[in-house]
C-alpha positions as CSV (number, residue, x, y, z in Angstrom):
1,X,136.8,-26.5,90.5
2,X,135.8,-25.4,94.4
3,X,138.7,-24.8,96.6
4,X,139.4,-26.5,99.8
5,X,136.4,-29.1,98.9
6,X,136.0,-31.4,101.8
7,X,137.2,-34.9,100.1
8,X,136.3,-38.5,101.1
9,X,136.2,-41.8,99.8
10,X,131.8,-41.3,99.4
11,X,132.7,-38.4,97.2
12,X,135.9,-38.6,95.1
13,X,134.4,-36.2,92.8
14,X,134.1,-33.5,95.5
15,X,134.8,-29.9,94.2
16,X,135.2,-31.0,90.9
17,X,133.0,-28.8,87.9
18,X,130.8,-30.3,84.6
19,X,128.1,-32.6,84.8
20,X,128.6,-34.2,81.3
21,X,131.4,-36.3,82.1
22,X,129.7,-38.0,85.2
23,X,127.4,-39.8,83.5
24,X,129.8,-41.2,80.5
25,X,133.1,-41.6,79.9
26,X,134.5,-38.5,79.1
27,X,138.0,-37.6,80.2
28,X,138.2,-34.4,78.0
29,X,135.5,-33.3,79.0
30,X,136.3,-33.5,82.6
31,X,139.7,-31.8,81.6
32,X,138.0,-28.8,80.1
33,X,136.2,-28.2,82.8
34,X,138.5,-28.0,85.3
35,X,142.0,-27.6,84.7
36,X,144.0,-24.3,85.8
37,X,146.4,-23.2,82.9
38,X,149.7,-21.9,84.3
39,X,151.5,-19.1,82.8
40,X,153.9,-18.5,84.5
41,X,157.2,-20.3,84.8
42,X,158.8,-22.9,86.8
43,X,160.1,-21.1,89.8
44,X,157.9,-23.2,92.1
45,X,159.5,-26.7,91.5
46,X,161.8,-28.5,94.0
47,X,164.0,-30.9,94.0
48,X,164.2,-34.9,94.9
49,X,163.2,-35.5,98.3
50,X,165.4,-38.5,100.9
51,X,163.2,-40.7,99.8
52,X,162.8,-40.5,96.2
53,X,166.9,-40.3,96.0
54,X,167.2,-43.5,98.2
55,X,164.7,-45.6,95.8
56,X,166.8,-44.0,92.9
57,X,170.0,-45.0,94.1
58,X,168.8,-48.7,94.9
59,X,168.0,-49.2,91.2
60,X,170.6,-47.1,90.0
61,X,172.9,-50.3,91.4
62,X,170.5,-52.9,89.6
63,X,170.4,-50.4,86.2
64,X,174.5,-51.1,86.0
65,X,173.7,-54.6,86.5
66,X,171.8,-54.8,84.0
67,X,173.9,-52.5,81.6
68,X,176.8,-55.1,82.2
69,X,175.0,-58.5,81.7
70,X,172.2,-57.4,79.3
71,X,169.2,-58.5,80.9
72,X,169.3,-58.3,84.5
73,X,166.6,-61.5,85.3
74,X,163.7,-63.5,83.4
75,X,160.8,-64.6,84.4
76,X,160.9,-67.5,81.8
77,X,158.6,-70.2,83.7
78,X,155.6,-68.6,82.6
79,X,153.8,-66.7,80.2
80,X,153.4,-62.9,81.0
81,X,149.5,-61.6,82.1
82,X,147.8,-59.0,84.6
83,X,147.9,-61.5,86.7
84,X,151.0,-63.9,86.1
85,X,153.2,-62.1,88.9
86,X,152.2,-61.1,92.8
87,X,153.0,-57.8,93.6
88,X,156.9,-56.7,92.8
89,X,158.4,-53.6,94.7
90,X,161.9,-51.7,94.6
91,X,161.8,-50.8,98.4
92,X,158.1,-51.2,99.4
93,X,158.6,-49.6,102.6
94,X,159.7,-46.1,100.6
95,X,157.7,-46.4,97.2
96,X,154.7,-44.0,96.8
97,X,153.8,-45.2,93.4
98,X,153.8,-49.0,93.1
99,X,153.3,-51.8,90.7
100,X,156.4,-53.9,89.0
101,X,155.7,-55.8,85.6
102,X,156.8,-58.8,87.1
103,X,157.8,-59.4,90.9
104,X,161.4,-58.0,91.0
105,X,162.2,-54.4,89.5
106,X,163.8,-55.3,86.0
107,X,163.0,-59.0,85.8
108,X,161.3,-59.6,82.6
109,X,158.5,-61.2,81.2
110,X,157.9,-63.6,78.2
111,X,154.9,-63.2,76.4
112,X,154.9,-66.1,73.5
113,X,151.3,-65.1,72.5
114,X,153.1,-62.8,69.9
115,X,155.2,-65.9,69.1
116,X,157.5,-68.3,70.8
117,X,160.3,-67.8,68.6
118,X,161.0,-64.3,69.2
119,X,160.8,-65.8,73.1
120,X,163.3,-68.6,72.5
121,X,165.5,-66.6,70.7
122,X,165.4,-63.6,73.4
123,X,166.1,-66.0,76.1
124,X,169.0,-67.3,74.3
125,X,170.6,-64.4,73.7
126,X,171.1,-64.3,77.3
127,X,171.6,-67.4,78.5
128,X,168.4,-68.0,79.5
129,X,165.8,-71.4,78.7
130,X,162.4,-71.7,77.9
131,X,160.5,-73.7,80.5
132,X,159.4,-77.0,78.9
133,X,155.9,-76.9,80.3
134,X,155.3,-73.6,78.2
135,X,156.6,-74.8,75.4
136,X,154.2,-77.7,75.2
137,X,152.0,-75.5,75.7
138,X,152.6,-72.8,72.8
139,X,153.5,-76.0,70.5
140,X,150.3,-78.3,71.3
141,X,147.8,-76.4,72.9
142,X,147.9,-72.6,72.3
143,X,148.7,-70.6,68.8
144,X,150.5,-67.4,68.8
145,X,149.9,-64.6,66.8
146,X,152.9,-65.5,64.6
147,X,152.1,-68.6,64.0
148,X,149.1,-67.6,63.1
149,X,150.6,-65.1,60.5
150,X,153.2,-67.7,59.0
151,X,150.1,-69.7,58.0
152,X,148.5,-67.3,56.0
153,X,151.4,-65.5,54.4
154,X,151.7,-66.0,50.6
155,X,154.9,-67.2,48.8
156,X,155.7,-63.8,47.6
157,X,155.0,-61.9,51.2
158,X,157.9,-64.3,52.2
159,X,160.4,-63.9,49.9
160,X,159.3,-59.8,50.2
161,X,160.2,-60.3,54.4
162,X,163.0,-62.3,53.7
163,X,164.8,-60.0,51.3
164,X,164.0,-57.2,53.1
165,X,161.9,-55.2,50.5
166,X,159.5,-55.3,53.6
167,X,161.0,-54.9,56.6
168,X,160.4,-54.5,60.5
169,X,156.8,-55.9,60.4
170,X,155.3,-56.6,64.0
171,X,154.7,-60.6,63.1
172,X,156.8,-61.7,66.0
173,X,155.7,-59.2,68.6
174,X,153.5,-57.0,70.0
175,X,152.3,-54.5,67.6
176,X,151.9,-51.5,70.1
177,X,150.4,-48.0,68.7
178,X,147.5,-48.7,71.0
179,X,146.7,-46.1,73.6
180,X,144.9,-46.9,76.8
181,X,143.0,-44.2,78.0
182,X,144.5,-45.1,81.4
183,X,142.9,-41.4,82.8
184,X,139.7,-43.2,82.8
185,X,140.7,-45.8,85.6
186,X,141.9,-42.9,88.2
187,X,138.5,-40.8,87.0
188,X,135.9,-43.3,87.2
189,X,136.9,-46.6,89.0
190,X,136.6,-49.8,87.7
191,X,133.0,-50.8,88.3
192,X,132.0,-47.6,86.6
193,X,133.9,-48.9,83.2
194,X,132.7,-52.8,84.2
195,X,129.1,-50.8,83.7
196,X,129.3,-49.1,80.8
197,X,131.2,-52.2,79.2
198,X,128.4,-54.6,80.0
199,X,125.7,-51.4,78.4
200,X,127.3,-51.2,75.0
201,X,127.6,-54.9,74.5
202,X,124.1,-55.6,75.2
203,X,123.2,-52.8,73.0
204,X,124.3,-55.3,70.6
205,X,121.9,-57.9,71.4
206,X,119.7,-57.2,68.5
207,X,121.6,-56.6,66.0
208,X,122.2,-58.8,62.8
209,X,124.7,-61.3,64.2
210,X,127.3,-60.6,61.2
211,X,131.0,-61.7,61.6
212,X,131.8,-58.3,62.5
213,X,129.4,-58.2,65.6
214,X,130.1,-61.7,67.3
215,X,133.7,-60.7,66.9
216,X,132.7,-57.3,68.6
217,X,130.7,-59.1,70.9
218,X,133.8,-61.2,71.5
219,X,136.2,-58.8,72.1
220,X,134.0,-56.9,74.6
221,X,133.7,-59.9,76.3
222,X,137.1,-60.3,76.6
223,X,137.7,-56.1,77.7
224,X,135.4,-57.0,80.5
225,X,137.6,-59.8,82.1
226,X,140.7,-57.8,81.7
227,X,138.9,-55.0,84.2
228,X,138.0,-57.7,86.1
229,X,141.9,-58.9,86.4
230,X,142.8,-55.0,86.6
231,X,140.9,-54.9,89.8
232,X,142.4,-58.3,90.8
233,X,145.8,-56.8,90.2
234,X,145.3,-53.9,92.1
235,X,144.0,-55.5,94.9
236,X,147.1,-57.6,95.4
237,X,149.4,-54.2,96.1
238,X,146.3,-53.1,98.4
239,X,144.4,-50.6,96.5
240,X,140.5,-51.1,95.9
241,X,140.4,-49.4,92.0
242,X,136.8,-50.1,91.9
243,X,135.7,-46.9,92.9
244,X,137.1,-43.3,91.7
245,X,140.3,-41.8,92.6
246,X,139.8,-39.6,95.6
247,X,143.5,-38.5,96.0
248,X,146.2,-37.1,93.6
249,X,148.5,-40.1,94.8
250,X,145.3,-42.7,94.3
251,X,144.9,-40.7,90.7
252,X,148.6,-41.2,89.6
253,X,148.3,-44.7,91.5
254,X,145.2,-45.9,90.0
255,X,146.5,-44.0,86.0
256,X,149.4,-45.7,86.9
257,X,147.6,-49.5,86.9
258,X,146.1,-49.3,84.0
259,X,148.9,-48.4,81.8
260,X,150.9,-51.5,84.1
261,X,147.9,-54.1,83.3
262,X,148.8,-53.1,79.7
263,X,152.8,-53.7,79.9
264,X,152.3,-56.8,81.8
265,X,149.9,-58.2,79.0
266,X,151.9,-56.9,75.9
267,X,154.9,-56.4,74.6
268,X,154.4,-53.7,72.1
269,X,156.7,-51.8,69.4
270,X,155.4,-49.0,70.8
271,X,153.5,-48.9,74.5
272,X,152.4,-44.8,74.9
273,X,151.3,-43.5,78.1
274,X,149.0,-40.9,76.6
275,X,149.1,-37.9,77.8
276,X,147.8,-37.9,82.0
277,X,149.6,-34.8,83.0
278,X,147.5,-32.4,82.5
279,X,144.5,-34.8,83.9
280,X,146.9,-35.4,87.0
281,X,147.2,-31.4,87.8
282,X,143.5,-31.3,88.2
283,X,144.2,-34.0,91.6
284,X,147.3,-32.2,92.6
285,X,145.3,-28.9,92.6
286,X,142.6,-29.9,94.4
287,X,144.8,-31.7,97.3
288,X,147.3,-28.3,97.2
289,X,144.2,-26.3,97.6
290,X,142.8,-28.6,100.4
291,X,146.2,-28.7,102.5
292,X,146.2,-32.5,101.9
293,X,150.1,-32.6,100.5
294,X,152.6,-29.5,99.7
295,X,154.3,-28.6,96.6
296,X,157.3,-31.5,97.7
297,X,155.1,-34.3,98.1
298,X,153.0,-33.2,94.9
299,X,156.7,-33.6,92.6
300,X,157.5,-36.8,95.3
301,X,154.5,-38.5,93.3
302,X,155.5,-37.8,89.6
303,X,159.0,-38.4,90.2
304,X,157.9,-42.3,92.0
305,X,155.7,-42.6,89.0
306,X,157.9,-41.6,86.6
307,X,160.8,-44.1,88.1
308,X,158.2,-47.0,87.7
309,X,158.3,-45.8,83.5
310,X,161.7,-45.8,83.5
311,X,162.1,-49.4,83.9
312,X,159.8,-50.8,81.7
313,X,161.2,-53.7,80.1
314,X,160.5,-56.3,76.8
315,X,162.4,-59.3,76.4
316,X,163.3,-58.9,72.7
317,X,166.7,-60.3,71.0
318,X,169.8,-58.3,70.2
319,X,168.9,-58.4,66.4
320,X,165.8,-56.0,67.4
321,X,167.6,-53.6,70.2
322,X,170.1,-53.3,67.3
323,X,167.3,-52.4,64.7
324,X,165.8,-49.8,66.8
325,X,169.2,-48.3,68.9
326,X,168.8,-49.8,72.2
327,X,166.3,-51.3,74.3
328,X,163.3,-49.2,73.4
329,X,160.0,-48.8,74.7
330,X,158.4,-45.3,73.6
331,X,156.6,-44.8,76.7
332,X,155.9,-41.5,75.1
333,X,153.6,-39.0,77.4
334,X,152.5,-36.1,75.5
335,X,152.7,-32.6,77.6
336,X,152.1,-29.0,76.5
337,X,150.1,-27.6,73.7
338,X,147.0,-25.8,73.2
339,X,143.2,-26.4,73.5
340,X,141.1,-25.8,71.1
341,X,139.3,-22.9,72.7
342,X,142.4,-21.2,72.9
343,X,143.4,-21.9,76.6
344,X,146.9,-23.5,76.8
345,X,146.9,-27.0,78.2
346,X,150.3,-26.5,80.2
347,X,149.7,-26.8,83.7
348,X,152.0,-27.4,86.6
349,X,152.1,-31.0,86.6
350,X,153.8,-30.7,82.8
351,X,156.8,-28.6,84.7
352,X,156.5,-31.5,87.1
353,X,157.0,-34.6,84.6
354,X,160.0,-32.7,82.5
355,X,161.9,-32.2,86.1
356,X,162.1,-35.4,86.7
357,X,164.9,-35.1,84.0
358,X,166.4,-33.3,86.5
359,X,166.1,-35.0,89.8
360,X,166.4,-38.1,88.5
361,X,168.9,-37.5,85.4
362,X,168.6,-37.8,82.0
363,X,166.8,-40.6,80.5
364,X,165.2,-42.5,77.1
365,X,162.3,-43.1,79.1
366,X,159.6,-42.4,79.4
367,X,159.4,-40.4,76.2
368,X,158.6,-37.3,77.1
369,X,157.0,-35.4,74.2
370,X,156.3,-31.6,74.4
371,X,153.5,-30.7,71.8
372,X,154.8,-27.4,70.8
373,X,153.2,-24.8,69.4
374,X,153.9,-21.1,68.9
375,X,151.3,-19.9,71.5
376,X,152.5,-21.6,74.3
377,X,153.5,-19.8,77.4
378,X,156.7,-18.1,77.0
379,X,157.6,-19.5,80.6
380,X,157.1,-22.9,79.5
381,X,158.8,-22.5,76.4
382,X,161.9,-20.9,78.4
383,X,161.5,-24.1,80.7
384,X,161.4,-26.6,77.8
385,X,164.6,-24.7,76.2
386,X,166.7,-25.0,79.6
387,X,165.7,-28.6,80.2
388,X,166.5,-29.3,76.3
389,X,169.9,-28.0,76.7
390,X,170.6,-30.0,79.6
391,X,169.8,-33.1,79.5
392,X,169.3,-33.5,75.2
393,X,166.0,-35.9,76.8
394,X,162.9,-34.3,75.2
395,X,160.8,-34.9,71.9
396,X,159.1,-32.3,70.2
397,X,156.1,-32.6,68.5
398,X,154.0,-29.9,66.5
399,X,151.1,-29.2,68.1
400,X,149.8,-26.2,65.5
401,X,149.3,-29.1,62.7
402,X,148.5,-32.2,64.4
403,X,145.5,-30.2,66.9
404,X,143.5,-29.1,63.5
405,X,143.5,-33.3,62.8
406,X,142.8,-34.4,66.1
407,X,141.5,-31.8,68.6
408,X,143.3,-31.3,71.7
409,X,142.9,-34.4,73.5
410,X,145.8,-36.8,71.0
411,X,148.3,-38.6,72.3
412,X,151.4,-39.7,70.3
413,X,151.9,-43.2,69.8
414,X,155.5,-44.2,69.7
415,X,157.6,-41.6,68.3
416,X,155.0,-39.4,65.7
417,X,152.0,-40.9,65.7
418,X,149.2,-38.4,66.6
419,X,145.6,-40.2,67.3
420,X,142.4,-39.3,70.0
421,X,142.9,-40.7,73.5
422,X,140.5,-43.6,74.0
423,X,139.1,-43.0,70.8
424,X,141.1,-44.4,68.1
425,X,143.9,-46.9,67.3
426,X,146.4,-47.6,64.5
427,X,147.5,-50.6,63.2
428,X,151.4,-50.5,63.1
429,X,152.4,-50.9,59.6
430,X,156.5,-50.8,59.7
431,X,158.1,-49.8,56.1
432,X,158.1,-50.7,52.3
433,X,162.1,-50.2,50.9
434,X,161.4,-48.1,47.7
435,X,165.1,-47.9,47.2
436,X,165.3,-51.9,46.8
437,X,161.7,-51.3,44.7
438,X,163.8,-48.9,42.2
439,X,166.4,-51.9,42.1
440,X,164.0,-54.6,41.4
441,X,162.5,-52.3,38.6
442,X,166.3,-52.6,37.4
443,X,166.6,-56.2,38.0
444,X,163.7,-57.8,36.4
445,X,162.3,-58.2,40.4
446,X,165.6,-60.2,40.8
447,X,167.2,-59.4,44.8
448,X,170.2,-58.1,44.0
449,X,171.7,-59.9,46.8
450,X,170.6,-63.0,46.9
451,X,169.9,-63.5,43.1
452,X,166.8,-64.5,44.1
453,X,163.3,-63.9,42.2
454,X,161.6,-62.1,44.7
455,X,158.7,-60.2,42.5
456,X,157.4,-62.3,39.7
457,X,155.9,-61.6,36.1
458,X,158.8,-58.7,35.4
459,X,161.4,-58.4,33.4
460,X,164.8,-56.4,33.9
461,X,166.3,-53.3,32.0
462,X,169.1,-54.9,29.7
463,X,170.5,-51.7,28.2
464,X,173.6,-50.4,29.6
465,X,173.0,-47.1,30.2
466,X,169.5,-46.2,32.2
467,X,166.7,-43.8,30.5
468,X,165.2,-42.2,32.1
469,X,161.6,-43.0,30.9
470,X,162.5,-46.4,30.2
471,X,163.1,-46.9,34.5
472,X,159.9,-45.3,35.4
473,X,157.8,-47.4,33.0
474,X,159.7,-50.3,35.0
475,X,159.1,-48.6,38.4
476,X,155.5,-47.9,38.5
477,X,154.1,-51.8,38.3
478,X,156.8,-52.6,40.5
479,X,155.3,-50.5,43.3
480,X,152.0,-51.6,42.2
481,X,153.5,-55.0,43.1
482,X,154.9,-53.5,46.5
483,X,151.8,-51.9,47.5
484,X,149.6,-55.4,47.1
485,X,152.4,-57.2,48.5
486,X,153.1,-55.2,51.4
487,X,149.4,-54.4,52.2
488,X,149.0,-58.5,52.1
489,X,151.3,-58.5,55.0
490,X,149.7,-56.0,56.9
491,X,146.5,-57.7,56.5
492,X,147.7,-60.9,57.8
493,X,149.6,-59.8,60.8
494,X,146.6,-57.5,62.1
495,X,144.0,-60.1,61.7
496,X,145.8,-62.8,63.4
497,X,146.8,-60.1,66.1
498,X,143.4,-59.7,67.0
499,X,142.9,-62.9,67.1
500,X,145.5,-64.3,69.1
501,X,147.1,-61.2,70.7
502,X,144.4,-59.0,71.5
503,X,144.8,-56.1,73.3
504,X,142.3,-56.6,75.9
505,X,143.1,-54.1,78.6
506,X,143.8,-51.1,76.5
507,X,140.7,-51.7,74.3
508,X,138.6,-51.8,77.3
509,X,140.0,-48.1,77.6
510,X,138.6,-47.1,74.3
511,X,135.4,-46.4,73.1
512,X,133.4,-49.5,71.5
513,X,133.4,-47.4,68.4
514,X,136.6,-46.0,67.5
515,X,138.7,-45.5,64.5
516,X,141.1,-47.4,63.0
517,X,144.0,-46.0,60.7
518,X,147.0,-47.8,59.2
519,X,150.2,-46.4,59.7
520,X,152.3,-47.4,56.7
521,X,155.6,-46.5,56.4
522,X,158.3,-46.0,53.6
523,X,162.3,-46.9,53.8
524,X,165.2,-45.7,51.5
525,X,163.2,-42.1,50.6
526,X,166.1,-40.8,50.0
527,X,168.2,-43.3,48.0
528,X,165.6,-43.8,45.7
529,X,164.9,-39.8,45.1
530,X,168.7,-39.8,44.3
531,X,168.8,-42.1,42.4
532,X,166.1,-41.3,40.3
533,X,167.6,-37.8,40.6
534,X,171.1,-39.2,39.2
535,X,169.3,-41.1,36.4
536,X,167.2,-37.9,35.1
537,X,170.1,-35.0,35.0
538,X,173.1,-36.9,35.1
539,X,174.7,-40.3,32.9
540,X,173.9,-43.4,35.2
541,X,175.7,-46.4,33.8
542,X,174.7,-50.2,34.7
543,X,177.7,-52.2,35.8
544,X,176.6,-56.2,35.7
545,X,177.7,-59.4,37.5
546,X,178.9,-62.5,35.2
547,X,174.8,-63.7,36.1
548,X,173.6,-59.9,33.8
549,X,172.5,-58.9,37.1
550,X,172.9,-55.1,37.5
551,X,175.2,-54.7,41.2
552,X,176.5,-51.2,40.7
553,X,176.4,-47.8,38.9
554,X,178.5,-45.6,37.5
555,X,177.9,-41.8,37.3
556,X,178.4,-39.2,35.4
557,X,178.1,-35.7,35.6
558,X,176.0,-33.8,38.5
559,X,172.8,-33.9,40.1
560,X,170.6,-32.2,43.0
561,X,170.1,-34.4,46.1
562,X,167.3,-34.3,48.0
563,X,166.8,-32.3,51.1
564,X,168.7,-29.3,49.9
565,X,166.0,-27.3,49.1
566,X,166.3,-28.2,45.4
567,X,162.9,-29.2,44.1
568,X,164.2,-31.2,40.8
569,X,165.2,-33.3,43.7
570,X,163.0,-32.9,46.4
571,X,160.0,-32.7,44.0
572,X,160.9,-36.2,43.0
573,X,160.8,-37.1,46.4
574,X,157.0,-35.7,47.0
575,X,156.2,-37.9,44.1
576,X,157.4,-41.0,45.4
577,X,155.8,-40.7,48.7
578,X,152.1,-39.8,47.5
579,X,152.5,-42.2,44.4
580,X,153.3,-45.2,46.8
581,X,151.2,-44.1,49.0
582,X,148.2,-43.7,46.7
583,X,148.9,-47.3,45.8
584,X,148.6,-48.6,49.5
585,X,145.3,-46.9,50.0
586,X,144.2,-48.2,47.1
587,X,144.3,-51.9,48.5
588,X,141.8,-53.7,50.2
């Protein structure tokens, strides 16, 4: 990268080094070849200016608010979009970053294209109601994604969902574990990605017209009107994003509306940032070296940004916040770790984003994920440490395995979900309950609960005291029964998801060829690798209702639990997990 390039609005890409990436997409690329490592540590950072504190105390006021009542405001007239809601500020006159979901700072959105029930129900919970013109319309005229999902579930995925051998599946919401490559707004402008939209779709206009092509053909068409309405939105808070970022405030600004259009237009489990921080130090580089801001302005800009994550909201009912502790969003921006040619990715700009923990407070979010790995900077990981112990607000990930996987460019979806930025998705899979499996096995595929039959075709162990080898010929074709049954779900929830739900916005961010991976998920590890644990070295007796249905055990004798580093437990454990798992792949 040239110092002190003279920068302008004809040539946002002044002083910047690589040719590749200016003639296709390729944010690595650009990263590689011109990000400044830092090594040293993070004497240089300063605190909140006047400015930031006075927008941090006028939502500080509306946060307590909205800590006391719940939800602070809806905007339940109309269904959430990029372009649903004008422009929303805090304080316009002292925002650097802007752009609110809807047009007050946390009023939220309905978005009834993942289903109106899960809408309803969210608005009730807080005294809110449905406007009647919407509902007409998502009961007449439009189909959600969950309606679309309740039509095609079998008998036996319902009785799964309902008795909770499946559980958390995204059929009433957004499915999230989709990463926009949002870098790619700020790097290339709009009309640059309108371009190269328009070139791979007509690169598909003489192909075999299969199902899988005019649905490609489809959803490209669809990516290209959600620029267009990016653009749209942008415009409306002033900015013209159809050109490059020429600025480190336009590049956080114009990052910044991408990942908004995306929040606006779904309500994800999970809605990552990626990771820009290292893409942002390039800008705040270049403008430091130029004179155009100092090192105040420079943390002025992440901190602004950075409030604008903090108050991302979902209208979801209590039932959810109470599954997943709180009022989640796992805006999870991934800082830190290494590249592949040895270089560490750490820059300034990730000292920046984990000091907003300080001159802002502690906080949830955004999920700020440090990919750690042993060869980071010792500064950094001093930095990291100190931060950690003081405000208990930072995720670690491990960088050493995940970079072998997926090279150096990954972001982490939700919580641990590593996958390429802009180049691959997952389809959020929630959990299959292998403790309630083990008890079907028991049971005959009888709920022990409910007394209902929730797995046909099996029938249950009548002896009184369990054998060992008698359970696990019971166990295995009851996970076979999981596996199809679960799986089933999945199918049905993704299909209908894409075709009701699509992600329009962040697909347009990825390449037209990516990869998809499922990310399945298993529930009650533990319980069932005791049990089974219990039933192998100790005396595990069956006590039975007045129905013969098996509702508790008794005991006797020891035996190792898992996770203490016993492997006639743990081992047990291992087996579960990869035969399960073997049995999910297995499915179509």
């Amino acid at each position: 990268m040239t110092i002190n390039p003279k920068i302008s609005l004809d040539d946002p890409w002044a002083g910047f080094a690589g040719d590749d990436w200016r003639a296709c997409v390729d944010v690595r690329g650009f990263i590689q070849a011109n990000y400044q490592p830092y090594l040293k540590n993070g004497a240089f950072l300063v605190g909140p200016t006047a400015r930031t504190k006075a927008v941090w105390d006028q939502l500080s006021v509306l946060l307590k608010l909205e800590r006391e009542k719940g939800v602070l405001d809806v905007s339940a007239d109309r269904a959430s979009s990029i372009l649903a809601h004008g422009p929303g500020y805090i304080d316009r006159d002292k925002e650097v970053i802007v752009g609110l979901q809807t047009d007050a700072p946390l009023k939220r959105a309905i978005m009834p294209n993942g289903g109106l029930r899960m809408v309803e129900n969210g608005l009730a919970a807080f005294g809110y109601s449905l406007d009647p013109s919407v509902k007409e319309i998502w009961t007449k005229y439009r189909k959600s994604h969950n309606q679309g999902i309740f039509d095609t579930y079998t008998p036996e995925v319902l009785a799964a969902r309902k008795a909770g051998i499946v559980t958390g599946l995204p059929d009433a919401y957004g499915r999230g574990r989709i990463i926009g490559d949002y870098r790619r707004v700020a790097l290339y402008g709009v009309d640059f990605l309108r371009k190269e939209r328009q070139k791979v779709f007509h690169e598909l206009d003489g192909v075999d017209f299969t199902d899988d092509v005019m649905r490609l053909r489809e959803e490209l068409s669809e990516q290209f009107r959600a620029l267009d309405e990016l653009r749209e939105m942008a415009a409306g808070y002033g900015f013209d994003i159809s050109r490059p970022a020429a600025t480190a405030r336009e590049a956080v600004q114009w990052t910044y509306f991408g990942y908004l259009a995306a929040v606006k237009e779904q309500n994800g489990a999970a809605m990552s940032l990626g990771r820009i921080s290292t893409f942002l130090d390039i800008y705040f580089q270049r403008d430091l070296a130029a004179g155009l801001i100092d090192e105040e302005q420079a943390q002025e800009i992440v901190d602004d940004l950075v409030i604008k994550l903090r108050i991302i909201r979902f209208l979801r009912t209590p039932e959810y916040d109470s599954l997943f502790s709180g009022d989640p969003t796992w805006v999870t921006e991934s800082i830190g770790g290494m590249g592949e040619d040895g270089r560490t990715l750490v820059t300034k700009t990730s000292f920046r984003f984990l000091n907003t923990l300080h001159n802002l407070g502690p906080a949830p979010e955004p999920n700020l994920t440090v990919l750690w790995s042993t060869e980071l900077p010792e500064g950094f990981k001093d930095f990291c440490a100190q931060v950690s112990i003081e405000t208990s607000a930072i995720q670690y990930e491990n960088d050493d395995v995940m970079r072998p996987h997926w090279g150096d460019d990954y972001g982490i979806a939700c919580c641990v979900s590593a996958m390429r930025i802009g180049k691959q998705m997952q389809f959020f899979g929630a959990r299959a309950n292998l403790a309630k499996a083990l008890l079907y096995a028991i049971n005959g595929g009888v709920d022990e609960k409910t007394g209902a039959k929730v797995a046909p075709g099996f029938e249950p162990i009548t002896s009184d005291v369990l054998a060992w080898d008698e359970v696990m010929a019971k166990l295995d074709p009851m996970m076979d029964w999981l596996a199809k049954t679960y799986v089933t779900a999945l199918n049905c929830i993704h299909y209908m998801h894409d075709k009701y739900a699509y992600e329009r916005i962040e697909m347009a961010l990825h390449d037209r060829d990516i990869l998809r991976t499922m990310a399945c998920g298993i529930a009650g590890l533990s319980v069932a690798a005791d049990s089974l644990s219990a039933i192998k070295h100790a005396k595990v007796s069956v006590l039975r209702n007045e129905a013969g249905l098996a509702v508790d055990y008794r005991i006797e004798g020891d035996f190792p639990a898992y996770g203490n580093n016993d492997d006639r437990a743990d081992d047990l454990a291992v087996w579960l997990a990869e035969t399960f798992m073997k049995k999910v792949a297995a499915q179509p």
